[in-house]
N, C-alpha and C positions, 0 to 999 in steps of 0.2 A: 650823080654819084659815080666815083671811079673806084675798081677793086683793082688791087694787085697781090700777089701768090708769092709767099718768098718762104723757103726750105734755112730748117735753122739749125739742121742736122742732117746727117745721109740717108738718113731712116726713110723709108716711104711715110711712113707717118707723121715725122719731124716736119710740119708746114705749119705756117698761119696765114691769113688770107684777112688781109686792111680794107677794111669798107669807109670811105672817106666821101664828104661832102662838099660841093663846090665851096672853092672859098676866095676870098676876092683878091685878086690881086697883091702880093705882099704881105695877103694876113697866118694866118696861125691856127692849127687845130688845139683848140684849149682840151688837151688832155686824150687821153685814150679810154676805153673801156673796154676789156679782156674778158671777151666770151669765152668761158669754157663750159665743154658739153658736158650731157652724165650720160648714164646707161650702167651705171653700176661699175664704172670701168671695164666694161668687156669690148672685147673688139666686136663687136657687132653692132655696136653703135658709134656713129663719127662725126664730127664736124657739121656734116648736112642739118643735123641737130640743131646747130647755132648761128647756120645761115640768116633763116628769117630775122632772127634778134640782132645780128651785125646789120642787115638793112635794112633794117628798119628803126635803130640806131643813128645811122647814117643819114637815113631821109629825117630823123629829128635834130640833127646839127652834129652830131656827136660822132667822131672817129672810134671804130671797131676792129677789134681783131680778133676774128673766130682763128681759135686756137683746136690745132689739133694735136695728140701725142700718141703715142706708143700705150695699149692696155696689153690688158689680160688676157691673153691668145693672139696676141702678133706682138711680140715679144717686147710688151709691159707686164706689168706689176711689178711687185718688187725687184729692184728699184729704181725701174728705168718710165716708170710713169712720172714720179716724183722729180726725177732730173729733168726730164721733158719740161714739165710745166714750169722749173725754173729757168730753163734756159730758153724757153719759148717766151716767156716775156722779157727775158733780157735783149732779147732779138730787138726789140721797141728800141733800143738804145741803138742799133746799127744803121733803123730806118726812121730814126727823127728827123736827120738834117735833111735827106733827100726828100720828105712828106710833109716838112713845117708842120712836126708835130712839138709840140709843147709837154713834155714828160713830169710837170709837176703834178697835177694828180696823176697816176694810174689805179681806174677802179676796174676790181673785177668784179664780174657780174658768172655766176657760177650754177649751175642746175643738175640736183640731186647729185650724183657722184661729181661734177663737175663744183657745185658750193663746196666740200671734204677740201679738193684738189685748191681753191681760191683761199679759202680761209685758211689754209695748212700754209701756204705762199706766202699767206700776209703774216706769217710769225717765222720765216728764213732768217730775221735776225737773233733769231734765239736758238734756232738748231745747234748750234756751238757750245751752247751754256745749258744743254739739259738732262747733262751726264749719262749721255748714252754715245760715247766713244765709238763703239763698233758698227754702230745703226749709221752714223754720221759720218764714215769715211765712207759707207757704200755710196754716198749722196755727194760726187762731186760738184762743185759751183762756183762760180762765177764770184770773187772775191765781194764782200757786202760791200767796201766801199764803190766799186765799181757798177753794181748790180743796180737794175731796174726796182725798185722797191714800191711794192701796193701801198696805198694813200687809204683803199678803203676800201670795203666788200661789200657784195649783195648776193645772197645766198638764197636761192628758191628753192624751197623743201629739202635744202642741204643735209649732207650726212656731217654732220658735224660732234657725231659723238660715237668715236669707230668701238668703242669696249661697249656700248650698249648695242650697235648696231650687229656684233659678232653674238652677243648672248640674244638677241632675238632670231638668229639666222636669218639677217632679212637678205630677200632674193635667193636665197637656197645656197648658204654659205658665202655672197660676194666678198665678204670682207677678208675670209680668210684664201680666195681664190688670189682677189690681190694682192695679200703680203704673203702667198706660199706656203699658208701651213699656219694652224692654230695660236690663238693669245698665248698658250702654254707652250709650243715647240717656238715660237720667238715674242720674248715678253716684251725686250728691247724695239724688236722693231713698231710695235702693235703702238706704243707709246711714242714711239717716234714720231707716228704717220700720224695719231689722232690728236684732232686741231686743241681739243680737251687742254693737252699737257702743254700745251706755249701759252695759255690765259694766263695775265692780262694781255693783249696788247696792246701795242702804242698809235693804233690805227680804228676806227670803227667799223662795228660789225654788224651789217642789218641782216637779221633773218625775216624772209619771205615764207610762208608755209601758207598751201592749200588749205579750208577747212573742210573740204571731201578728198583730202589726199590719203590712199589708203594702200599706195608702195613705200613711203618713208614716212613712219609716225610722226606727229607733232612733237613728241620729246625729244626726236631727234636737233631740234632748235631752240626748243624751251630749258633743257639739260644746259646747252653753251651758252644761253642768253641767260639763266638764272646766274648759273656760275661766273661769266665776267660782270653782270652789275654787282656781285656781292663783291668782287676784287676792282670795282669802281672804273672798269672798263665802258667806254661809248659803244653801248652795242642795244641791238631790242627787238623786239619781236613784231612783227605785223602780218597780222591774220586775213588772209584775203578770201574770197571768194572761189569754190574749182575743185578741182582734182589736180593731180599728181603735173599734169600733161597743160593743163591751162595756164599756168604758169611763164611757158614758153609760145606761148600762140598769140601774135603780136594784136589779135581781134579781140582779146580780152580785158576785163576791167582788173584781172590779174597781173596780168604782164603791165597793162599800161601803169598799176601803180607799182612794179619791181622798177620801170622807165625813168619812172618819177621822183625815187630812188634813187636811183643812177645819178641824174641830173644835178641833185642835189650834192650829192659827195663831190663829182667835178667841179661847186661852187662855179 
């Protein structure tokens, strides 16, 4: 297995780091998988998070990229977490040719605040069209025809429904630490950022959820998985075994079936 480290911005935080497996002579990485971490988006949680899953990724065939950005007290949240994570996988388009990597699928594979962050990515092409003008110019980006675009997602106890998640205060307020200020002091943005308001997409969307996970509810998955099959979206639910934390622990029958997952979307 070779890693290499490449900055995709000036930020100390703007890095991802490619976990890549031998490969033979003249062949090809079919595809990438884009680790992103969670921790609620705060900086005190980083990338170290998504090590083990990048290699362990990597020792199953599969090319990784633990993604790191900019949060909440090292100067993310709104809205320079959300530019991060798009520019961070567009970075994949700079380092194909050099790493014979193959960019037709790109799956993210995304954990608790990091699922929010993958599945909010896999609807970039709809930011333009969801009438919130002012939320959308804070969010510079990399032109969609040119951009790296998500093939498909795997969401491990994902936050993927931010207006439920602010009305339970889960983690003691994260949601509104990230976007700066209450659903009511910015409506636009709260809508912007929650993955809720791009359903359908034109990608699939696996949620992963612990059944002893008891830092991000199970409705946090079941809300976006009822909601895209009613809008005839490819997305579902799979209930594994664990807590919150087993999910990322590559010894687990949890993780190995988010792995499994994975593998399948790369086709």
């Amino acid at each position: 297995m070779k890693r290499h480290k490449y900055q995709y911005g000036e930020d100390a935080s703007q890095w991802g780091e490619l976990f890549l497996p031998e490969l033979p002579a003249g062949g090809e990485h079919r595809g990438v998988v884009v680790v992103i971490h969670g921790g609620y988006w705060r900086s005190q949680y980083g990338a170290e998070l998504g090590e083990p899953i990048a290699k362990d990724l990597a020792a199953h065939g599969m090319a990784a990229w633990n993604l790191e950005y900019r949060r909440a007290g090292s100067g993310g949240g709104w809205p320079n977490t959300f530019i991060d994570v798009l520019a961070g996988i567009d970075k994949l388009g700079d380092l194909a040719a050099k790493h014979a990597l193959s960019l037709g699928p790109v799956v993210a594979l995304g954990h608790s605040a990091g699922g929010h962050l993958a599945a909010w990515a896999a609807g970039r092409g709809k930011l333009a069209q969801l009438g919130m003008p002012d939320a959308d110019r804070q969010v510079p980006r990399t032109p969609d025809a040119s951009a790296v675009h998500l093939t498909g997602v795997v969401s491990q106890s994902g936050l993927l429904n931010l207006a439920e998640a602010e009305k339970l205060n889960l983690s003691n307020g994260a949601v509104s630490n990230l976007l700066g200020g209450s659903s009511s002091k910015y409506p636009h943005r709260y809508r912007y950022a929650d993955p809720m308001t791009a359903l359908p997409l034109a990608v699939p969307v696996i949620a992963v959820h612990g059944s002893e996970d008891t830092t991000v509810p199970l409705g946090q998955s079941e809300s976006y998985v009822n909601a895209g099959s009613t809008a005839n979206m490819d997305t579902r639910l799979v209930r594994v075994p664990g807590d919150h934390y087993a999910l990322i622990d590559p010894k687990t029958p949890a993780y190995r079936a988010c792995r499994e997952v994975v593998r399948s979307l790369l086709g």
